[in-house]
Phi, psi and omega in degrees: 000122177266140154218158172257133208256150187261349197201186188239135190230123188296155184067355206237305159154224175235164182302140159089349145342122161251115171283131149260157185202162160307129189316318190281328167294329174316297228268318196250350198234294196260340157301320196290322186277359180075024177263352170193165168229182205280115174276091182264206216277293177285322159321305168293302175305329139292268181035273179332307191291305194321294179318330169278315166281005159279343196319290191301359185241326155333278221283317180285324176285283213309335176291324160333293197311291205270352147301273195325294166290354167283309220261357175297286159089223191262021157350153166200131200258156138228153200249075172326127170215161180298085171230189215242168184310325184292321168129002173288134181261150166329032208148216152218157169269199195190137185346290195306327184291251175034311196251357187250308158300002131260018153279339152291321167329318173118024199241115178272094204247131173275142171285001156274347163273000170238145193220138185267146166291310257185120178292138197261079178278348228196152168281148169149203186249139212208143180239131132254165188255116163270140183245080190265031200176142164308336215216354194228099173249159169223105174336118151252107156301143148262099168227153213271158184216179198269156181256000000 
């Protein structure tokens, strides 16, 4: 089942996509909820339209993006945490510490744009992934230390 997605869905793809997907995820999941329609004939074809009149506002987010992780650079954040006799922490950390530190740096990142390799459980050194653009993702270090 082809659809064109209306908003950006992880694993799946960005707004303005054309996707296949399963019927039943289609039909039951992402119509009933606005996250994508039916790519017929006229769908595509606004699609189309939209897109040739976003180019230019495409390019100006996308240069956003690619500012943002250019002046981010080779950061490296540390992330106070609670831990224990083992080197274990209390929790885990998360996307919201992540994003709230680097809003203090003065970097603004929605914590849905940033994703981890790895559960962050244990003091060390740790890389996420900020996805701040379809075309512009960027490594941030990190490391948790004890508070």
């Amino acid at each position: 089942m082809e659809l064109i997605l209306k908003t950006d869905i992880a694993g799946l793809g960005y707004k303005n996509d054309l996707v296949v997907v399963k019927p039943g995820y289609g039909r039951n999941y992402l119509i009933p909820q606005g996250f994508a329609v039916m790519a017929t004939p006229s769908n595509k074809k606004i699609l189309a339209e939209n897109i040739k009149q976003a180019a230019h506002k495409a390019e100006k987010i996308k240069l956003d993006a690619q500012t943002l992780a250019d002046s981010i650079g080779d950061l490296t954040l540390e992330i106070p945490a609670k831990v224990g006799d083992s080197g274990k922490i209390f929790g885990r950390v998360t996307s919201i510490q992540i994003s709230d530190s680097l809003k203090e740096k003065g970097f603004d990142v929605d914590r849905k744009k940033i994703s981890f390799d790895t559960d962050v459980k244990t003091v060390g050194e740790y890389v996420a992934t900020l996805d701040l653009h379809k075309e512009v993702k960027h490594k941030l270090k990190f490391s948790v230390v004890a508070a």
